[in-house]
C-alpha positions in Angstrom: 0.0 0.0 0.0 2.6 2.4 0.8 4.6 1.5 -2.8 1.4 2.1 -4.4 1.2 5.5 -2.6 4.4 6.8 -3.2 4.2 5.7 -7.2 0.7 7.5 -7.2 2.0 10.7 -5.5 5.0 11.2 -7.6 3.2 10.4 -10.5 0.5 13.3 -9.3 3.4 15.7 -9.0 4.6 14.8 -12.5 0.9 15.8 -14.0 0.6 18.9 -12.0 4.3 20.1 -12.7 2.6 19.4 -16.7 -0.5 21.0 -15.9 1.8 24.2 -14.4 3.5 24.8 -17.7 0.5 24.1 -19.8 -1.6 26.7 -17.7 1.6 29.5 -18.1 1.7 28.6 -22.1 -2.2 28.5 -22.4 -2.8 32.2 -20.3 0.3 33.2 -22.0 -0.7 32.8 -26.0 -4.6 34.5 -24.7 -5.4 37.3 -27.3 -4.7 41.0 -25.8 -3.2 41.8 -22.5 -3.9 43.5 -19.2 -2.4 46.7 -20.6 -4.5 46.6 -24.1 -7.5 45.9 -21.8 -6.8 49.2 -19.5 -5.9 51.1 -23.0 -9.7 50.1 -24.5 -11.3 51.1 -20.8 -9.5 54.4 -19.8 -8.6 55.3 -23.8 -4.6 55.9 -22.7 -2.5 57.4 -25.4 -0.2 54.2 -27.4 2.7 55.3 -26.0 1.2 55.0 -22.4 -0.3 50.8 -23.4 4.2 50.4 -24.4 5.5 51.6 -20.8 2.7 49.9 -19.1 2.9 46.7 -20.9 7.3 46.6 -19.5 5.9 48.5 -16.2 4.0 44.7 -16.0 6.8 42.7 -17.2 4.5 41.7 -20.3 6.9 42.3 -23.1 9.9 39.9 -21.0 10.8 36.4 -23.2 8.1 33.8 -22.2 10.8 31.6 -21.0 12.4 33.6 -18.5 8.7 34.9 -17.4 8.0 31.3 -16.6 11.1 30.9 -14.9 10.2 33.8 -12.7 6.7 32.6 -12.0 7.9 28.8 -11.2 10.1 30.0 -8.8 7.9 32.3 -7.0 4.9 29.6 -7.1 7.5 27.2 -5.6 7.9 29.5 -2.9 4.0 29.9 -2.6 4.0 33.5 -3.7 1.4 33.4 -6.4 2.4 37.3 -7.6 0.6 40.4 -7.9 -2.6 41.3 -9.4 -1.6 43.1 -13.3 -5.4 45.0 -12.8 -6.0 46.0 -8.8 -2.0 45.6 -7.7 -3.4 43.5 -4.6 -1.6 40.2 -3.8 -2.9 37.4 -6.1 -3.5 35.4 -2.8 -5.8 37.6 -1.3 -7.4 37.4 -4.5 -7.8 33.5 -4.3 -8.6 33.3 -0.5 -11.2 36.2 -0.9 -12.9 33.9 -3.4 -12.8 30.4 -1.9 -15.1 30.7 1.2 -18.3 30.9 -1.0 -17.2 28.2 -2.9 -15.9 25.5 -0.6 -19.1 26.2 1.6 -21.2 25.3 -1.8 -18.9 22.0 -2.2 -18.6 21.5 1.3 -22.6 20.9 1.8 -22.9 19.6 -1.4 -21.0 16.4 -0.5 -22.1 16.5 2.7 -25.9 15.7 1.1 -24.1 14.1 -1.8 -22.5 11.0 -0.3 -25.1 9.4 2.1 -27.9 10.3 -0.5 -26.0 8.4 -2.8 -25.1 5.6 -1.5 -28.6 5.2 -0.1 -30.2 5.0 -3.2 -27.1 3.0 -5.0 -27.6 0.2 -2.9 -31.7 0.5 -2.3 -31.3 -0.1 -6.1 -28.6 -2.9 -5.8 -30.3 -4.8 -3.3 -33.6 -4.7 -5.1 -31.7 -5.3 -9.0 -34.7 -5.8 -11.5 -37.8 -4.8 -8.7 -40.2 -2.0 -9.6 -38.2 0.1 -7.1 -35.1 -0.3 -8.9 -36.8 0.6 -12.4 -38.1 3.5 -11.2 -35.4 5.0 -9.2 -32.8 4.2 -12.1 -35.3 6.0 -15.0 -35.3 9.2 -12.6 -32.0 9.3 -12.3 -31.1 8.8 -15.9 -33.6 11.5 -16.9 -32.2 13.9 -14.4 -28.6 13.4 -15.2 -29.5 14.0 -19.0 -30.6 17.6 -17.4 -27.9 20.2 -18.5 -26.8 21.9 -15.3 -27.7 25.8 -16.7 -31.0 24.5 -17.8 -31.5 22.9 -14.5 -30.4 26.2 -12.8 -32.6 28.6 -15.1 -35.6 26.6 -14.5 -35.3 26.8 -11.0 -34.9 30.5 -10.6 -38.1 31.2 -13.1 -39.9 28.8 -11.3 -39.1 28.3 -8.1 -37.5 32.2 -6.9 -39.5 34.2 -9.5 -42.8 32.9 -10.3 -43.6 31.1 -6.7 -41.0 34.0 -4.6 -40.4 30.7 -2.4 -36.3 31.3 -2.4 -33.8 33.9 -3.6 -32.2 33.7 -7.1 -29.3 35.6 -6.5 -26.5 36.1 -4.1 -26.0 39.6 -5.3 -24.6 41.5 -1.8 -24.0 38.4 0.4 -20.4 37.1 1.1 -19.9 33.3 2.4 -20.2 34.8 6.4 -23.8 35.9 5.6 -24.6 32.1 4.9 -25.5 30.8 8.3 -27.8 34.3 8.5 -29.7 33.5 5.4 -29.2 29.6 4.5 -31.9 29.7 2.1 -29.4 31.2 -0.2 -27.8 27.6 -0.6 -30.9 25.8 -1.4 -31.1 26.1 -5.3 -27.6 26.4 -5.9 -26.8 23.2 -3.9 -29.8 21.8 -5.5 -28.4 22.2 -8.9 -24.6 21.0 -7.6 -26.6 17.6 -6.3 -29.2 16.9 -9.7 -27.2 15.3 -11.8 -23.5 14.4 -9.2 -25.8 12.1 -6.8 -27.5 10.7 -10.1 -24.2 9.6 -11.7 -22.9 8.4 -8.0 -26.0 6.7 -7.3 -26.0 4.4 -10.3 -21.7 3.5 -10.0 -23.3 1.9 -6.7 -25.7 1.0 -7.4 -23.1 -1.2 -9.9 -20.8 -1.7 -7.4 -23.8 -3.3 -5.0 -25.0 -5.6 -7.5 -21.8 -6.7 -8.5 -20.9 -7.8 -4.7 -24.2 -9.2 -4.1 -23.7 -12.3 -6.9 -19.7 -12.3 -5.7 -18.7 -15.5 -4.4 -18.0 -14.1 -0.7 -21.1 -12.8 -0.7 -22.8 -16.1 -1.6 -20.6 -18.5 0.4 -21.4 -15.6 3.5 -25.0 -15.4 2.8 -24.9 -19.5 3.0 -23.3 -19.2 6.3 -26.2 -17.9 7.9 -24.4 -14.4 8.3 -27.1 -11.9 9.3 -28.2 -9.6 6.2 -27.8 -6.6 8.4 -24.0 -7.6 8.9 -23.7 -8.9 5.2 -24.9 -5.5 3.7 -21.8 -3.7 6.0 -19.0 -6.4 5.8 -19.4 -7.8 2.5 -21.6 -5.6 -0.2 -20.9 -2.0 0.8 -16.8 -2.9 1.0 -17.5 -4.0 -2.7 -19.5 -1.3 -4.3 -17.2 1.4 -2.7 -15.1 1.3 -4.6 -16.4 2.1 -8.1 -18.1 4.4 -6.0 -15.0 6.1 -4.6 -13.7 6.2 -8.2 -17.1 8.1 -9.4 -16.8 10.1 -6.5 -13.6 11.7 -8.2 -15.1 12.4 -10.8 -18.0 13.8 -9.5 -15.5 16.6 -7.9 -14.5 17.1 -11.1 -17.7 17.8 -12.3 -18.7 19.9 -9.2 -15.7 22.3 -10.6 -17.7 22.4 -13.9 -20.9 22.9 -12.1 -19.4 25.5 -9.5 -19.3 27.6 -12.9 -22.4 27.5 -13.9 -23.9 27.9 -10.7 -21.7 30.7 -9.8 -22.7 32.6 -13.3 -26.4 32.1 -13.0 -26.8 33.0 -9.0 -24.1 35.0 -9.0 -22.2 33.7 -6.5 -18.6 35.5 -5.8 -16.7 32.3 -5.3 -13.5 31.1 -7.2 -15.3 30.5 -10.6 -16.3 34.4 -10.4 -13.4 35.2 -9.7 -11.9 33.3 -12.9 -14.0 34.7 -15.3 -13.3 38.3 -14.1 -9.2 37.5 -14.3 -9.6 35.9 -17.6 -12.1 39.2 -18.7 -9.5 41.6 -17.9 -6.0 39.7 -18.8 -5.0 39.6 -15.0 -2.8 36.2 -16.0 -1.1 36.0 -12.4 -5.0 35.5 -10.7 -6.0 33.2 -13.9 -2.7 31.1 -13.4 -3.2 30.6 -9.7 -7.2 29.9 -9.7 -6.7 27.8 -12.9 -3.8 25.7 -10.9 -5.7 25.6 -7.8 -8.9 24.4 -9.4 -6.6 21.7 -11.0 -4.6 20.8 -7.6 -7.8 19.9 -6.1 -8.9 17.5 -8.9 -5.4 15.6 -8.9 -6.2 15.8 -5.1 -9.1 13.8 -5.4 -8.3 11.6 -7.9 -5.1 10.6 -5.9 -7.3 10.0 -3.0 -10.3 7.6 -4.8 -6.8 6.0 -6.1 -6.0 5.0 -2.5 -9.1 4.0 -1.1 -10.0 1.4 -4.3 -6.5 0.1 -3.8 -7.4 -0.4 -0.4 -10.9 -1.6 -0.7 -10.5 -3.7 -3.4 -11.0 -7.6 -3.0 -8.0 -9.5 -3.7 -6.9 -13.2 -2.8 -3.5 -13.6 -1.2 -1.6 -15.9 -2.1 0.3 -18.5 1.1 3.3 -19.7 0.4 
């Protein structure tokens, strides 16, 4: 287990150190600059765009601009904003609290929901229950999440008035104030992640149930209480733990969506703003955050179906 770790870390380390200069060339080759965006807004004389654009370091080789950034990311300075001149991670910290208290209660509903429905379904393969609950969830996860999301705030916030569309005003502290800000947000995270995750167990739980463990157990008179925990839910965790990580990828997809359409000023805000006005430094550091977390949780669904995974040991 601890082989297996150290191979999946380092090879983790190798894909972000990739995903680092991909992100610097990518930003780098965007059309216009910070300086030709503050030359179209303020209407600056040429001359003015030239000294601004070497004021910024803009008009310095690529290679040795990447060498500069490396070195300061290494060092965990992510640089300065080119647009407000604050430090980039102010920027980034300002920006995360809405967002990880979005992901945070999203998973929070996510997993149990889940896996309660994956293995009602499993258990009961082929029953009425199963048919239903497995048509609903592949109609819901066929659901766009903006279409989703627009549906819910003409529906739900502006024809019935039942819960606010918009976050416009409200920072992450105001949450526990006004919870109801969360609900269709959340809603819209959940639609189509716990439909996906749902169904991988629902896989996982049938898949156990007809293993031969489970039979020779289930033969053995071992209570179906204990059978379910010991044997089944081992089994189906761990395409679940696997769909898990991807469902965090898609949450990242979803955050954006969600963030556009209730306006929410979390990390994916914050992006689009960066990218809007050339700030590279911001876009390179949210960008390689955004990124760090996936590898994070793909590393980590890595481990536990390692771990979880049946296997048969050979004596000798």
């Amino acid at each position: 287990m601890l082989r297996y770790a150290t191979r999946r870390l380092l090879l983790a380390l190798c894909q972000l150190a990739v995903l680092a200069v991909l992100v610097f060339v990518l930003t780098s080759v965007l059309p216009g600059d910070a300086a030709e965006v503050q030359f179209n807004e303020l209407a600056i004389d040429p001359a003015q765009v030239t000294e601004l654009r070497h004021r910024m370091g803009l008009d310095r080789p690529i290679a040795e601009r990447f060498a500069t950034w490396a070195g300061a990311m290494l060092t965990g300075d992510p640089g300065t904003s080119l647009v407000g001149g604050e430090p980039v991670g102010s920027i980034v910290s300002g920006s995360l609290g809405a967002t990880l208290t979005l992901a945070a209660v999203t998973i929070v509903i996510l997993v149990p929901l889940a896996v309660g429905l994956g293995l009602l379904m499993g258990l009961r393969e082929g029953s009425r229950t199963d048919r239903a609950l497995s048509g609903l969830t592949l109609a819901l996860n066929s659901v766009p999440d903006f279409v989703l999301a627009l549906t819910l705030v003409a529906v739900v916030s502006l024809r019935l008035g039942w819960l606010p569309s918009t976050w416009l005003g409200t920072d992450a502290g105001d949450l526990l104030e006004r919870p109801t800000l969360l609900v269709l947000p959340v809603a819209v995270l959940l639609a189509r992640t716990v439909c996906l995750l749902s169904r991988q167990i629902r896989a996982g739980t049938v898949t156990a149930v007809h293993a031969g463990y489970t039979v020779q157990a289930r033969r053995l008179g071992v209570p179906r209480g204990r059978l379910v925990l010991r044997h089944v839910l081992p089994g189906a965790a761990v395409p679940g733990a696997q769909e898990l990580a991807r469902t965090g990828d898609q949450l990242l997809g979803g955050v954006l969506v969600v963030e556009a359409v209730f306006a929410v000023p979390g990390t994916a805000t914050a992006l689009i703003d960066a990218v809007q006005s050339r700030d590279i430094p911001t876009v390179q550091a949210l960008t390689l955050l955004l990124a760090t977390i996936g590898l994070a949780l793909n590393l980590a669904a890595d481990l536990v179906s390692h771990r979880l995974a049946p296997r048969t040991e050979v004596l000798r």
